[in-house]
C-alpha positions in Angstrom: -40.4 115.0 28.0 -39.6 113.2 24.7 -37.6 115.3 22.3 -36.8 118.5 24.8 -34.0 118.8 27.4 -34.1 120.8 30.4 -30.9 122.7 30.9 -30.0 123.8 34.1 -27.5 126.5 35.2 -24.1 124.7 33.8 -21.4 123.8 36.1 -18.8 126.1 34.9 -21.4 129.1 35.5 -22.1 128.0 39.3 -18.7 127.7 40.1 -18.7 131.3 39.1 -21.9 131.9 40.5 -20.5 130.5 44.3 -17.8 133.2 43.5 -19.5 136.1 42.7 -23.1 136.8 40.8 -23.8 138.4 37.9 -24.0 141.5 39.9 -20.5 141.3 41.2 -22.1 140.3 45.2 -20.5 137.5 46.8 -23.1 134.5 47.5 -24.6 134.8 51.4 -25.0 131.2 51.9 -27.4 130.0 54.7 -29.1 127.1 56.0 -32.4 126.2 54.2 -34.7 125.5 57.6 -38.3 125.2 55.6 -36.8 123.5 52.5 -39.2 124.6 49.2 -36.7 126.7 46.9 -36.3 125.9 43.2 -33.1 125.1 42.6 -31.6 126.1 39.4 -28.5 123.7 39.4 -30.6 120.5 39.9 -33.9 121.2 39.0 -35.8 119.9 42.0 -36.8 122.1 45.7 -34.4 122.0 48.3 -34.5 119.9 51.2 -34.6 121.3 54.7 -30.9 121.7 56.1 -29.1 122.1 52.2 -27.2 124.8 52.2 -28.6 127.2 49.3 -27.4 130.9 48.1 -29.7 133.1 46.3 -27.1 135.0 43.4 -28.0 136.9 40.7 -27.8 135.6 37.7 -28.0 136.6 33.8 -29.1 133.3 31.3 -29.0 135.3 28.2 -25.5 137.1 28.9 -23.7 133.8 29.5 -25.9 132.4 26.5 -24.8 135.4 24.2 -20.8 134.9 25.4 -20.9 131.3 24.1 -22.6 132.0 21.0 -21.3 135.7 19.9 -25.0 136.6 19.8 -25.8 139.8 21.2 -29.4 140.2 22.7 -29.2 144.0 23.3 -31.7 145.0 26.2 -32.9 141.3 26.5 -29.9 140.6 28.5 -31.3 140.8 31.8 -30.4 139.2 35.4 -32.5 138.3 38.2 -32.6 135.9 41.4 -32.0 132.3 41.3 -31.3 129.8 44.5 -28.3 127.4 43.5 -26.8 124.8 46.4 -23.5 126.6 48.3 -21.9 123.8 47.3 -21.4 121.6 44.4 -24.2 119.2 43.4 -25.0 116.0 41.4 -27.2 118.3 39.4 -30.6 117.3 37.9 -31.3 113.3 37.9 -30.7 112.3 34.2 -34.1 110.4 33.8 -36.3 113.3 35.4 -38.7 114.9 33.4 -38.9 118.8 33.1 -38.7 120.5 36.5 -41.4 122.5 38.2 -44.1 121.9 36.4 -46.9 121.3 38.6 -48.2 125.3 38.7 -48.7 128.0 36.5 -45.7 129.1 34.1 -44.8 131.4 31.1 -42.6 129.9 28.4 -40.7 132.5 26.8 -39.4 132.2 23.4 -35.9 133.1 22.0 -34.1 133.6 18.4 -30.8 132.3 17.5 -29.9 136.0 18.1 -31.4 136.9 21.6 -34.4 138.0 20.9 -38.1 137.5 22.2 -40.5 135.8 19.5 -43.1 135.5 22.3 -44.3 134.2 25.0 -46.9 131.9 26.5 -48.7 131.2 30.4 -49.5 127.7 30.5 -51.4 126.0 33.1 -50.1 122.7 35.0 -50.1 119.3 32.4 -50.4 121.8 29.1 -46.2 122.0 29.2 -45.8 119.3 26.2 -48.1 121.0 23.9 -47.0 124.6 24.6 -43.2 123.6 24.0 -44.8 121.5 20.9 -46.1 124.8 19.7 -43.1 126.4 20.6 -40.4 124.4 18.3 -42.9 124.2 15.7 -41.4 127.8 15.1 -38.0 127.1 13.1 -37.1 130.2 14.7 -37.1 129.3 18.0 -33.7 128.3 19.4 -34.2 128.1 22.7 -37.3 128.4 25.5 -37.0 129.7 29.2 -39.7 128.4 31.7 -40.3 131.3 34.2 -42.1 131.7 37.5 -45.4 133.5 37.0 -45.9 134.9 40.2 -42.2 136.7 40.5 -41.0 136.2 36.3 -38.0 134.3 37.5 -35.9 132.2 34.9 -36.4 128.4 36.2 -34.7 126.9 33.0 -34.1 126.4 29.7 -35.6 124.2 27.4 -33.5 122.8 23.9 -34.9 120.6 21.5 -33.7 116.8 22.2 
């Protein structure tokens, strides 16, 4: 979408990530045989036969390390699938990822903190995030699953 960029998990953080997660577990890689998962370091599903790992991983703790923000019980990790191996990540000309069901977009300070949150329903993504930057407060946006509350990505002004 015009004037937002979709940020997925950065390269130096899945090299990590295929080391150990954000839990301290080593990645149990396996063959993807139905294909379907939502890839966090190339924003698309995989493919049946990738190999994926499902780590733990904590967006606002890395976030906070980089910016010396600290977003005190915010910080929070949860499951993400990532390839096992090295990827092209996202296609440069794609628009935002998984989009096509129901999502929250969660809103974020320069410091780590909520400002709010919002479910939006498939095609209503450009206005929500609209709404969302709107907000001079707003530094950031993660797009979540609704049905588990699973960090997809996250959203930057363009």
């Amino acid at each position: 979408m015009n004037g937002y960029l979709a940020r997925p998990v950065p390269p130096a953080a899945l090299d990590e990530l295929r080391a150990a997660d954000d839990a301290g577990r080593s990645p149990a890689p396996r063959t993807d045989t139905e294909g379907g998962a939502p890839l966090r370091c190339c924003l698309r599903r995989s493919r049946p036969g990738e190999r994926t790992a499902l780590v733990s991983y904590a967006p606002l703790r890395r976030w906070a390390a980089r910016t010396g923000a600290d977003p005190g019980a915010y910080d929070e990790q949860g499951p993400v699938f990532i390839h096992a191996e090295p990827c092209a990540g996202p296609d440069p000309e794609g628009a935002l990822a998984f989009t096509h069901a129901h999502r929250t977009l969660r809103r974020y300070s320069a410091g780590g903190r909520i400002l709010g949150g919002r479910l939006v329903a498939p095609g209503g993504f450009g206005s929500a995030l609209r709404e969302a930057f709107d907000d001079p407060a707003v530094e950031f946006v993660h797009v979540r699953a609704v049905e588990y509350g699973c960090f997809l990505y996250e959203v930057t002004r363009g």
